[in-house]
mmCIF file of the N, C-alpha and C atoms, coordinates in Angstrom:
data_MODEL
# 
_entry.id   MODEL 
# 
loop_
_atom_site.group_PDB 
_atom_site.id 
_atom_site.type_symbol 
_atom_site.label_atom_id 
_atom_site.label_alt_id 
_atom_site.label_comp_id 
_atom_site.label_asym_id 
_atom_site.label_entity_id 
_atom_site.label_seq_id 
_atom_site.pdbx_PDB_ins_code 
_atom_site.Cartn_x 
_atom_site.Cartn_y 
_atom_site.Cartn_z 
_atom_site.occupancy 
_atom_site.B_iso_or_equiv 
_atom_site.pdbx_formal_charge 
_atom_site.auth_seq_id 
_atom_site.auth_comp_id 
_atom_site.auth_asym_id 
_atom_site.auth_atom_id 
_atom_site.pdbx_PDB_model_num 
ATOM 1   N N  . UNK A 1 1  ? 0.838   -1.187 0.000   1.00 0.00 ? 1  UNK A N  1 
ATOM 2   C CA . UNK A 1 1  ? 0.000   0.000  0.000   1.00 0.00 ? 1  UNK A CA 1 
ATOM 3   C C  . UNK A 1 1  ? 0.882   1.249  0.000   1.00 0.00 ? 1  UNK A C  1 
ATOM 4   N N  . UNK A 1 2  ? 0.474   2.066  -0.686  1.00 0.00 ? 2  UNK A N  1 
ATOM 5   C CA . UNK A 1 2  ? 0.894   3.452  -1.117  1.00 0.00 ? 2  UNK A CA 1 
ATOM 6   C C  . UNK A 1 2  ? 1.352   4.267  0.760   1.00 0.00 ? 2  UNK A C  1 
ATOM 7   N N  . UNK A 1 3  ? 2.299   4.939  0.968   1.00 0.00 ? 3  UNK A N  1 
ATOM 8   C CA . UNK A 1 3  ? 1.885   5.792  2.105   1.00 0.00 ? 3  UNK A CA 1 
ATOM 9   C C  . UNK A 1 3  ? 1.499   7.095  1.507   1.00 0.00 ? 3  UNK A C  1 
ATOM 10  N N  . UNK A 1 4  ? 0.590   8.056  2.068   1.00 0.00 ? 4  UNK A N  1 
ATOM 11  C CA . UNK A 1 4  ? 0.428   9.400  2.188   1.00 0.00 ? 4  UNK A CA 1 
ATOM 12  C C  . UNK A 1 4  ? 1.192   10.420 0.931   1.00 0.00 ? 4  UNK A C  1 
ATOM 13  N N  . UNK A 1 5  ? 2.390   10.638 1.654   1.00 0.00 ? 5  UNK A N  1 
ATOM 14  C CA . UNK A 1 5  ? 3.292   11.304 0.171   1.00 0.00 ? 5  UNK A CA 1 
ATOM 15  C C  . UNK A 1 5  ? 3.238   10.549 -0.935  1.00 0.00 ? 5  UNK A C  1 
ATOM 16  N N  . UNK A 1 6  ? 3.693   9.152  -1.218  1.00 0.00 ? 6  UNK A N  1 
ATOM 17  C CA . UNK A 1 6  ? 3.706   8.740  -2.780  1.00 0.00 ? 6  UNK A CA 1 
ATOM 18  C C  . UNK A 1 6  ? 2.071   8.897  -3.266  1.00 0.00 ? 6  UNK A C  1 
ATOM 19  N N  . UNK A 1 7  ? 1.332   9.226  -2.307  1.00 0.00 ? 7  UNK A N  1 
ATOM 20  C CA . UNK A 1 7  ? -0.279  9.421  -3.460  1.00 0.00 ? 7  UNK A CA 1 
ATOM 21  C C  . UNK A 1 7  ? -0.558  10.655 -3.772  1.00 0.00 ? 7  UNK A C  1 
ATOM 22  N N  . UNK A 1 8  ? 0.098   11.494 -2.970  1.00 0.00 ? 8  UNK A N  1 
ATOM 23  C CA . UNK A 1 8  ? 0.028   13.106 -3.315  1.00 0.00 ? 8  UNK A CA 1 
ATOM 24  C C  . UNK A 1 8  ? 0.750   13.399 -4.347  1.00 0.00 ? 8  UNK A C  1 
ATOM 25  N N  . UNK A 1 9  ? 1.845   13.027 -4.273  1.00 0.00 ? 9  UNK A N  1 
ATOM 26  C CA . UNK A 1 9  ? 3.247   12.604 -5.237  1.00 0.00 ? 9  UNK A CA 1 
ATOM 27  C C  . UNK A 1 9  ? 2.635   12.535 -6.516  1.00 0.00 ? 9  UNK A C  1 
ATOM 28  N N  . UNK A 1 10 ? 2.057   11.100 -6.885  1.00 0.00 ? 10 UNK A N  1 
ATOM 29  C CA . UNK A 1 10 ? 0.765   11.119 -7.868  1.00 0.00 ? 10 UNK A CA 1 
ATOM 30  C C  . UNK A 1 10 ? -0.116  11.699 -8.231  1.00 0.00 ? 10 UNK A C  1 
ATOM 31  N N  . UNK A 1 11 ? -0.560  12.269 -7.724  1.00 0.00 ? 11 UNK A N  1 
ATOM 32  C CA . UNK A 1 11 ? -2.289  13.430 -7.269  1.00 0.00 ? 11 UNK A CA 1 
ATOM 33  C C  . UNK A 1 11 ? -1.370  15.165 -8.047  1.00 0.00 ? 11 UNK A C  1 
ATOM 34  N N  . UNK A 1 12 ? -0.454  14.993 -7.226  1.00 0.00 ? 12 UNK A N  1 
ATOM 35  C CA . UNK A 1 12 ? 0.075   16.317 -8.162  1.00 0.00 ? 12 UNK A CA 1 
ATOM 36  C C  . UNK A 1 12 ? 1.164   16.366 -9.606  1.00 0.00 ? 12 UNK A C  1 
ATOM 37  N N  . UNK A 1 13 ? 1.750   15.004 -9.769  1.00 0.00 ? 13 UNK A N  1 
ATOM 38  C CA . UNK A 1 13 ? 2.111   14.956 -11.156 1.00 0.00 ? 13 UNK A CA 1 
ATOM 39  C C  . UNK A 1 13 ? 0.971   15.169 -11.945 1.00 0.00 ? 13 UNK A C  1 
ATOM 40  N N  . UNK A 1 14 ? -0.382  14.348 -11.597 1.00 0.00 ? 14 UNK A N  1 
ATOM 41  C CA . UNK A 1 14 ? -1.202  14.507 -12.441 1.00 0.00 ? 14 UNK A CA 1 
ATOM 42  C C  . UNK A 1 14 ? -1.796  15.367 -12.697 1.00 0.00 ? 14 UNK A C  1 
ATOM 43  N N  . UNK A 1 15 ? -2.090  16.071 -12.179 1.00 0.00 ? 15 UNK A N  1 
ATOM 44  C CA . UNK A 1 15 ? -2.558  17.645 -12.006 1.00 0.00 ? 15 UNK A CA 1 
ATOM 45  C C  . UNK A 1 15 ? -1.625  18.991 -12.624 1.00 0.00 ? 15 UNK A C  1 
ATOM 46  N N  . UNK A 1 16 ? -0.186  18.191 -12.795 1.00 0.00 ? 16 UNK A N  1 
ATOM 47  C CA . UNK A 1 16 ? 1.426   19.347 -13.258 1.00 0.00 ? 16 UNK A CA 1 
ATOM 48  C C  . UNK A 1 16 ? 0.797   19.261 -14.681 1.00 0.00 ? 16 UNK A C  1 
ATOM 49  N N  . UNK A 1 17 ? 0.464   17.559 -15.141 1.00 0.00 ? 17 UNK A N  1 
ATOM 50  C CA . UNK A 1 17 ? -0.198  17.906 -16.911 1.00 0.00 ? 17 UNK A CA 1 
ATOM 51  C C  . UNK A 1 17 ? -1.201  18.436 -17.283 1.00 0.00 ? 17 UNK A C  1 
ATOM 52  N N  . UNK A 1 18 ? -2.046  19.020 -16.326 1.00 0.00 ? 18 UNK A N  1 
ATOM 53  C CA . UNK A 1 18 ? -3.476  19.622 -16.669 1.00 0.00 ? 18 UNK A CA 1 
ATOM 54  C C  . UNK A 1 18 ? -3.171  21.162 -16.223 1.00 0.00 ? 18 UNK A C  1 
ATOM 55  N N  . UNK A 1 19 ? -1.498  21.454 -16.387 1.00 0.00 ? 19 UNK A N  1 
ATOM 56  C CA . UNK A 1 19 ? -1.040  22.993 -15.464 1.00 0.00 ? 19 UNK A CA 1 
ATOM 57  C C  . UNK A 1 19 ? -1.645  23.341 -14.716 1.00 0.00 ? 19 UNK A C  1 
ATOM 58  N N  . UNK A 1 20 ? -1.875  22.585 -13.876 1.00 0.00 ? 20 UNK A N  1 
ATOM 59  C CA . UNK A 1 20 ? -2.334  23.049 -12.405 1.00 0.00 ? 20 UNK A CA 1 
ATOM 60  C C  . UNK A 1 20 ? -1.250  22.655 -11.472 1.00 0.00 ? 20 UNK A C  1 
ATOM 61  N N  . UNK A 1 21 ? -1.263  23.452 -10.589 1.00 0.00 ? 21 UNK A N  1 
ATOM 62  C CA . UNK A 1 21 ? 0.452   23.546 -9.528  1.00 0.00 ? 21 UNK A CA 1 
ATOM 63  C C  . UNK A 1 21 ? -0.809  23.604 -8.185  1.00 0.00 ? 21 UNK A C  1 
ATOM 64  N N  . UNK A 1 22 ? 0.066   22.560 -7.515  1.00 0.00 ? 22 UNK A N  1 
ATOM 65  C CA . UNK A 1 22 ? -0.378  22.310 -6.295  1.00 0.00 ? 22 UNK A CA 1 
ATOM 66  C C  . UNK A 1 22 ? 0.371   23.040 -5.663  1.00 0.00 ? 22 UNK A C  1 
ATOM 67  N N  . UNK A 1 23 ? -0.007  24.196 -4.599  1.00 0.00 ? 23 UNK A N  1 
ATOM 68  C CA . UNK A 1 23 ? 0.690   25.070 -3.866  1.00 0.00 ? 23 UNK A CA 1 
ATOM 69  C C  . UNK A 1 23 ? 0.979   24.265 -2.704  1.00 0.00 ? 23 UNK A C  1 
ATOM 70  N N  . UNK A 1 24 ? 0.136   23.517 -1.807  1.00 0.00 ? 24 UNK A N  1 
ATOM 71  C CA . UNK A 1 24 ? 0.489   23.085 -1.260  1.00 0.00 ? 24 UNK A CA 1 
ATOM 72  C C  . UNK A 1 24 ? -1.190  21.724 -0.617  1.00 0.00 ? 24 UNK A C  1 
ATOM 73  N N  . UNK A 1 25 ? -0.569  21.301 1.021   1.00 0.00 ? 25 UNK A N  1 
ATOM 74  C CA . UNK A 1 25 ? -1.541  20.261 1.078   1.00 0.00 ? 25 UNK A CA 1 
ATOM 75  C C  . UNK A 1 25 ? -1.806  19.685 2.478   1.00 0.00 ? 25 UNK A C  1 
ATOM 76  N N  . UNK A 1 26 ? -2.737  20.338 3.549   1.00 0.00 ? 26 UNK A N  1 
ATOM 77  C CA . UNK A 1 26 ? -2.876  20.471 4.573   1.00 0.00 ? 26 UNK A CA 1 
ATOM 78  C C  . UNK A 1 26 ? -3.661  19.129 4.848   1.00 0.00 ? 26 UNK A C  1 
ATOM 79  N N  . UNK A 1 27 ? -3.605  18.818 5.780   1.00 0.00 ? 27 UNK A N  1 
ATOM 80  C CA . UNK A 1 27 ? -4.131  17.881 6.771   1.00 0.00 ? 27 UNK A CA 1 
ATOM 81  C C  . UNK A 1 27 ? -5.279  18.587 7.533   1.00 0.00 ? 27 UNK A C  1 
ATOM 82  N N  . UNK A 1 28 ? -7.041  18.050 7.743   1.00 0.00 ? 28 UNK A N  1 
ATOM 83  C CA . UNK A 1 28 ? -7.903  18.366 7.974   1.00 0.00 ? 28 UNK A CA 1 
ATOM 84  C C  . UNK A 1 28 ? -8.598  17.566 9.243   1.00 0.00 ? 28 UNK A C  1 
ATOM 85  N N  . UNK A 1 29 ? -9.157  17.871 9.854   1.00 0.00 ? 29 UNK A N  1 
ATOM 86  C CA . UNK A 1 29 ? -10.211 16.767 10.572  1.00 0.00 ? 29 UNK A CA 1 
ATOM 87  C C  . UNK A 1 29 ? -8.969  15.346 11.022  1.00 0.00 ? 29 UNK A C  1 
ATOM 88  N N  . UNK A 1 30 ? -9.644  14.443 11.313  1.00 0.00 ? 30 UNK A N  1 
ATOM 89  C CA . UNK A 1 30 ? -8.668  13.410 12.003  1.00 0.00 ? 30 UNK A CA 1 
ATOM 90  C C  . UNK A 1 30 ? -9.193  11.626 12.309  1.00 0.00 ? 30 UNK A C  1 
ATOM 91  N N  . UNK A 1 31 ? -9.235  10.858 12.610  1.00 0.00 ? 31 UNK A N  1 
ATOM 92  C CA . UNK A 1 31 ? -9.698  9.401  12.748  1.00 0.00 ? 31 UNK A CA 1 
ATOM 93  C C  . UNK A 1 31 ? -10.950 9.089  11.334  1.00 0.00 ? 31 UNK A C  1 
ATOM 94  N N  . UNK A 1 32 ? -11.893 8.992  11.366  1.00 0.00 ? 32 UNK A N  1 
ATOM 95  C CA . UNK A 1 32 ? -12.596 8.856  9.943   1.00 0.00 ? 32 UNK A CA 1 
ATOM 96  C C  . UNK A 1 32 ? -12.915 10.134 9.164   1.00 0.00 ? 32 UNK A C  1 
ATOM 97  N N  . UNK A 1 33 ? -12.792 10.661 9.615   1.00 0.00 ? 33 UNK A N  1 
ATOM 98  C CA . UNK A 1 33 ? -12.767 12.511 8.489   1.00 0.00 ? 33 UNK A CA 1 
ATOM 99  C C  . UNK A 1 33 ? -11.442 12.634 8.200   1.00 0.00 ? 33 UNK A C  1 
ATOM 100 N N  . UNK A 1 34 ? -10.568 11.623 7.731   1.00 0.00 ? 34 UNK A N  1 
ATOM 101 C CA . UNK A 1 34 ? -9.711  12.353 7.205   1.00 0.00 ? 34 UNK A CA 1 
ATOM 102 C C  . UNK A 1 34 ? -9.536  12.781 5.774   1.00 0.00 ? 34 UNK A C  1 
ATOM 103 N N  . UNK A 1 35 ? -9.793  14.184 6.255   1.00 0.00 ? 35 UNK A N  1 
ATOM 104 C CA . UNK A 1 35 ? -9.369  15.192 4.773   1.00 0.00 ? 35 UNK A CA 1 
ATOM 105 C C  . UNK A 1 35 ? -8.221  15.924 4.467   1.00 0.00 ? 35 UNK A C  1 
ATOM 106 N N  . UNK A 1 36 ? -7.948  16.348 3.535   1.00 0.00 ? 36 UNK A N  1 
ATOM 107 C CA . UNK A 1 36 ? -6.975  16.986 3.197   1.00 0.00 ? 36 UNK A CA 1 
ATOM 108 C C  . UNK A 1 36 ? -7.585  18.296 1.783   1.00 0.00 ? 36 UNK A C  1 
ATOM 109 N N  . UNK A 1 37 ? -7.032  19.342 2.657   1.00 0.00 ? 37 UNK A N  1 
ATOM 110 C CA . UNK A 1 37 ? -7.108  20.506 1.835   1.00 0.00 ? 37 UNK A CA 1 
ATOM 111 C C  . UNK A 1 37 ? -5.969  20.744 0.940   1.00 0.00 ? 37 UNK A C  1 
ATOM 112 N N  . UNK A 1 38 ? -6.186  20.671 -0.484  1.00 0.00 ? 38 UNK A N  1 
ATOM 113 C CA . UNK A 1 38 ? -5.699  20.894 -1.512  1.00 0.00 ? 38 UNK A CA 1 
ATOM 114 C C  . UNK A 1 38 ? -5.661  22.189 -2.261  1.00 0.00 ? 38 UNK A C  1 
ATOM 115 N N  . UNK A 1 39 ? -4.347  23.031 -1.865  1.00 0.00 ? 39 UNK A N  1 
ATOM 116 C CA . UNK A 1 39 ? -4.303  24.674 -2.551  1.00 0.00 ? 39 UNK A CA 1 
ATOM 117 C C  . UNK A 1 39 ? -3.819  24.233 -4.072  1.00 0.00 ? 39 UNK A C  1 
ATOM 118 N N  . UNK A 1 40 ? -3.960  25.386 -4.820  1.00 0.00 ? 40 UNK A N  1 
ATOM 119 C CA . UNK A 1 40 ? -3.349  24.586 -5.824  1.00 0.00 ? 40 UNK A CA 1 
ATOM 120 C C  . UNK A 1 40 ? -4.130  25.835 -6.826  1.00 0.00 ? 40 UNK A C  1 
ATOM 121 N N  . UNK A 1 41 ? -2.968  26.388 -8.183  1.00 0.00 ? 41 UNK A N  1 
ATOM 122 C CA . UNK A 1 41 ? -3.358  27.697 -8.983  1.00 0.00 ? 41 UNK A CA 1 
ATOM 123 C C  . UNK A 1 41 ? -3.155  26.988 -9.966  1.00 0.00 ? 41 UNK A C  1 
ATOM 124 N N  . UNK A 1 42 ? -4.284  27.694 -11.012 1.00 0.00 ? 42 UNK A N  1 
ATOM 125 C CA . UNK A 1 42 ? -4.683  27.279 -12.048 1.00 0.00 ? 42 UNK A CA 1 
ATOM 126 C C  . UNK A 1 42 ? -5.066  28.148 -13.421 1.00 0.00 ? 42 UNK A C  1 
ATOM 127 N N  . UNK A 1 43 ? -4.613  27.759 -14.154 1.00 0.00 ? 43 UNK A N  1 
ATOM 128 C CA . UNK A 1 43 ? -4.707  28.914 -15.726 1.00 0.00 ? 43 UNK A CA 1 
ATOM 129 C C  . UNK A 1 43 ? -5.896  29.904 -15.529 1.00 0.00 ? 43 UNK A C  1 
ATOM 130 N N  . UNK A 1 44 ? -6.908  29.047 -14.994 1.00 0.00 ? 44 UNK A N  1 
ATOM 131 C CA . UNK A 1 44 ? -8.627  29.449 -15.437 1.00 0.00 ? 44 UNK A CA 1 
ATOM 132 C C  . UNK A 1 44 ? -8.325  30.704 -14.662 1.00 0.00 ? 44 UNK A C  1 
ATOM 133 N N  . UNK A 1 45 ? -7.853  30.608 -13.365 1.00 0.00 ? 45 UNK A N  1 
ATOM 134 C CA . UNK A 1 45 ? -7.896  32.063 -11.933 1.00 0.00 ? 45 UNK A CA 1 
ATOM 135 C C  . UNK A 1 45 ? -6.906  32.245 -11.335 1.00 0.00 ? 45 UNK A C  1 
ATOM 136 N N  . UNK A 1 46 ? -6.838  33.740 -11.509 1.00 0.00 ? 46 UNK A N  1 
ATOM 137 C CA . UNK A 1 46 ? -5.949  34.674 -10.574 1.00 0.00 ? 46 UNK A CA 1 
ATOM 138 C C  . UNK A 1 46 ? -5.232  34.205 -9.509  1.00 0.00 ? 46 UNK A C  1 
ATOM 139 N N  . UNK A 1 47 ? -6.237  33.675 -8.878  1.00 0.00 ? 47 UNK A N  1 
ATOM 140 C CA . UNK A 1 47 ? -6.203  33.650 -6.787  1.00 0.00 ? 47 UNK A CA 1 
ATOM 141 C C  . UNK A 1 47 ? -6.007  31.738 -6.589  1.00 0.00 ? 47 UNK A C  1 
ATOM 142 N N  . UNK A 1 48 ? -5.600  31.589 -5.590  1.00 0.00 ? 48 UNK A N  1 
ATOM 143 C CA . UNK A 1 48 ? -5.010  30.072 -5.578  1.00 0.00 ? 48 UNK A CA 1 
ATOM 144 C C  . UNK A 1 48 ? -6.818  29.401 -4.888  1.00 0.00 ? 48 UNK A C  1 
ATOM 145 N N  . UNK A 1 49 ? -6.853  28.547 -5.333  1.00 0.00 ? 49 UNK A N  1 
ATOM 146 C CA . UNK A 1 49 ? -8.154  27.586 -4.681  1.00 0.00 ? 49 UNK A CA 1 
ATOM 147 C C  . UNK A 1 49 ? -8.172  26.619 -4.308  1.00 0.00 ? 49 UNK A C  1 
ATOM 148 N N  . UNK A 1 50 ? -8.890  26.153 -3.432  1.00 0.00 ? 50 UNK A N  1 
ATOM 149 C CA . UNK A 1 50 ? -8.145  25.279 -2.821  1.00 0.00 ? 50 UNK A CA 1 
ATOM 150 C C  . UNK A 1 50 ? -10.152 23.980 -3.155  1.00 0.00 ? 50 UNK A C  1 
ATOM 151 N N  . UNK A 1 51 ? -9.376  22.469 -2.588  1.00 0.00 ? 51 UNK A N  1 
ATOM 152 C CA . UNK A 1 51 ? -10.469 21.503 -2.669  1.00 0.00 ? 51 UNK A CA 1 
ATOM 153 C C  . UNK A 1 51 ? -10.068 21.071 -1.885  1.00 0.00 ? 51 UNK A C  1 
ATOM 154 N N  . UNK A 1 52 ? -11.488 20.181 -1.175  1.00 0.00 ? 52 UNK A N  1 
ATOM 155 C CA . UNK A 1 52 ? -11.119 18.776 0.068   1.00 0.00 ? 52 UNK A CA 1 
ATOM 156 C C  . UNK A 1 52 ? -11.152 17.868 -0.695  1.00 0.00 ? 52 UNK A C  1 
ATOM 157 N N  . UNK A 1 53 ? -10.292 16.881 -0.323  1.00 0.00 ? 53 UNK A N  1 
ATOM 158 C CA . UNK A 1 53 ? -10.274 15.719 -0.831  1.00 0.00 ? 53 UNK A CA 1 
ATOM 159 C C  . UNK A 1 53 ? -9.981  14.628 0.604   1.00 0.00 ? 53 UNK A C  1 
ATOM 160 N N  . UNK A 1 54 ? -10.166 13.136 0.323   1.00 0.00 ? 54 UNK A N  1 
ATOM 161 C CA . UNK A 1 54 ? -10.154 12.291 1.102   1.00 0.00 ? 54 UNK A CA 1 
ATOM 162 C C  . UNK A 1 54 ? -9.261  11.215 0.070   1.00 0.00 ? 54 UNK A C  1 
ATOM 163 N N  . UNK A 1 55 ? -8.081  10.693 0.657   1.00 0.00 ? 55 UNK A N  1 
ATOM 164 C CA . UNK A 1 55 ? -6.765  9.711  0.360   1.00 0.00 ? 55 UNK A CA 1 
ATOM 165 C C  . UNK A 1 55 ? -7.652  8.958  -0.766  1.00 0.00 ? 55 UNK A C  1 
ATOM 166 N N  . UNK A 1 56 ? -9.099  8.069  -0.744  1.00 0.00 ? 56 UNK A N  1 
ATOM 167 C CA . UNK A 1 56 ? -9.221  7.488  -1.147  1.00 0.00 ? 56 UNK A CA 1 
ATOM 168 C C  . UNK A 1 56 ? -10.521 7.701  -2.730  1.00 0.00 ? 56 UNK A C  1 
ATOM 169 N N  . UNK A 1 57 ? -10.279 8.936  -2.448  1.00 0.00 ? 57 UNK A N  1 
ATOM 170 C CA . UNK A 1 57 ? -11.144 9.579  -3.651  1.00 0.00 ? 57 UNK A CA 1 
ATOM 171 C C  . UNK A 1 57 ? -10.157 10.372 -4.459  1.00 0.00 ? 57 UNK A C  1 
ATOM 172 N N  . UNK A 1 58 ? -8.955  10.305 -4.198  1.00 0.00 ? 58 UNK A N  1 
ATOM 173 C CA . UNK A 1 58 ? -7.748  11.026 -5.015  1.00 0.00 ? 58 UNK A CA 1 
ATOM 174 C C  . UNK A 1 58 ? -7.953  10.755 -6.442  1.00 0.00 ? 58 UNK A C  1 
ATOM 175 N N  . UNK A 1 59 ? -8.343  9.742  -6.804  1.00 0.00 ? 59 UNK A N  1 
ATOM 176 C CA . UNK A 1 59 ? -8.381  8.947  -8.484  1.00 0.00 ? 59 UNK A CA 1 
ATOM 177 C C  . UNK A 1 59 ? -9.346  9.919  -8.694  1.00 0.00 ? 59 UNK A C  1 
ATOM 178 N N  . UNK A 1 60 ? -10.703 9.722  -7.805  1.00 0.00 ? 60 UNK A N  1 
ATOM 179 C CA . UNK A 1 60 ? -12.113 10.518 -8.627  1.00 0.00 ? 60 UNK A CA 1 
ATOM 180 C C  . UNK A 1 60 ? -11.815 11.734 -8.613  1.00 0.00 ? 60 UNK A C  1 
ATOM 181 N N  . UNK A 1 61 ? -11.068 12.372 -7.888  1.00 0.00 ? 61 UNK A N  1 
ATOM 182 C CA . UNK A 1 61 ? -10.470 13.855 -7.736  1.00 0.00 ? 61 UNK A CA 1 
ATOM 183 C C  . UNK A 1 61 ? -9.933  14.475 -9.406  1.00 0.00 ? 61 UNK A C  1 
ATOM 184 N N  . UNK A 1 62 ? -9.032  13.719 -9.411  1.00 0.00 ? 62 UNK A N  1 
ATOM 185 C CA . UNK A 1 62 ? -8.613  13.375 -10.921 1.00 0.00 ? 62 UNK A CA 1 
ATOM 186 C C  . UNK A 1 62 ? -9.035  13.045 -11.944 1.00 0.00 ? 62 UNK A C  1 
ATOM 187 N N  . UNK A 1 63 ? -9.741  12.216 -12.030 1.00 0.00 ? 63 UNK A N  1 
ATOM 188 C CA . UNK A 1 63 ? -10.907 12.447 -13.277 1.00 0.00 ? 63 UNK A CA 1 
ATOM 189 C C  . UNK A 1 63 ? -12.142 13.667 -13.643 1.00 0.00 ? 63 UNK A C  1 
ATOM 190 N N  . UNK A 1 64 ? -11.988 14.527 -12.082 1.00 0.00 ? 64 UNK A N  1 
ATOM 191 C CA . UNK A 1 64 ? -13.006 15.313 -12.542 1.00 0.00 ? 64 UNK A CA 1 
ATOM 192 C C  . UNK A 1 64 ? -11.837 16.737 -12.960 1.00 0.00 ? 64 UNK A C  1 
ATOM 193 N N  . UNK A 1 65 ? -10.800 16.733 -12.268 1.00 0.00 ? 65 UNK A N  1 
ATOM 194 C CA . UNK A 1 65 ? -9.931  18.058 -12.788 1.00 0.00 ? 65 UNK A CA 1 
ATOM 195 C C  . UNK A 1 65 ? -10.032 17.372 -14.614 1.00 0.00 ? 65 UNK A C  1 
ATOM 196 N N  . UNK A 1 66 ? -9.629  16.676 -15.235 1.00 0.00 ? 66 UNK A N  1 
ATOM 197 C CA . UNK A 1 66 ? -9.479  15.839 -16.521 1.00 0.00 ? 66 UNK A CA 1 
ATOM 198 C C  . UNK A 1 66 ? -10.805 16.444 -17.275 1.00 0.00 ? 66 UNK A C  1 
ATOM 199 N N  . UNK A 1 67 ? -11.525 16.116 -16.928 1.00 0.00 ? 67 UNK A N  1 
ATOM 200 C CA . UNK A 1 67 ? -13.482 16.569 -17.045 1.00 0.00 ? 67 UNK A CA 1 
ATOM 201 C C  . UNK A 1 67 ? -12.996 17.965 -17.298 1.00 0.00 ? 67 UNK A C  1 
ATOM 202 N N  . UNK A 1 68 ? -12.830 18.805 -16.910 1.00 0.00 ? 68 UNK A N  1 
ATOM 203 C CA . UNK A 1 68 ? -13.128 20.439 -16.679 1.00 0.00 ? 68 UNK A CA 1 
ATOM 204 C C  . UNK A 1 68 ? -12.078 20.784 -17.295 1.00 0.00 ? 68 UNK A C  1 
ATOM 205 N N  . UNK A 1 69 ? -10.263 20.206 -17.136 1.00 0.00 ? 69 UNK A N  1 
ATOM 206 C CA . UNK A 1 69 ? -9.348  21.033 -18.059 1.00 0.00 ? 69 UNK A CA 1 
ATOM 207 C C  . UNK A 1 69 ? -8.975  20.465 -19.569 1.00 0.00 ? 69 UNK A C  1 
ATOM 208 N N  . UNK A 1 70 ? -9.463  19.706 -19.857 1.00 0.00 ? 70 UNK A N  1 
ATOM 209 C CA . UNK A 1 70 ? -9.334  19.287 -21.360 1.00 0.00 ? 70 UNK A CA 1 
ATOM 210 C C  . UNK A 1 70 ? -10.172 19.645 -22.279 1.00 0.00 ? 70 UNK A C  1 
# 
């Protein structure tokens, strides 16, 4: 199993080909809420924006940035 960094690791290469730059990637909530806030600037806007995401929705995370920047 993947730890923590090598899926972010992933989560933001994939996101470097859709030029989106992950600014950075906070830790949220704690025991079954674990989320993670995702900053991260993008062609479309000015100002950095950020998404929650959860470790195990990282893939669906990614298919929907894919959806919207292609």
């Amino acid at each position: 199993m993947n730890n923590i960094n090598d899926e972010f690791h992933s989560f933001k290469e994939e996101l470097k080909k859709l030029n989106i730059e992950v600014q950075k990637v906070v830790k949220v909530g704690n025991g079954s809420m674990d989320f993670h806030e995702v900053f991260y600037k993008s062609p479309r806007y000015e100002e950095v924006k950020s998404v929650y995401v959860q470790r195990h929705n990282l893939d669906n995370i990614i298919e929907k940035f894919k959806q919207a920047y292609h």
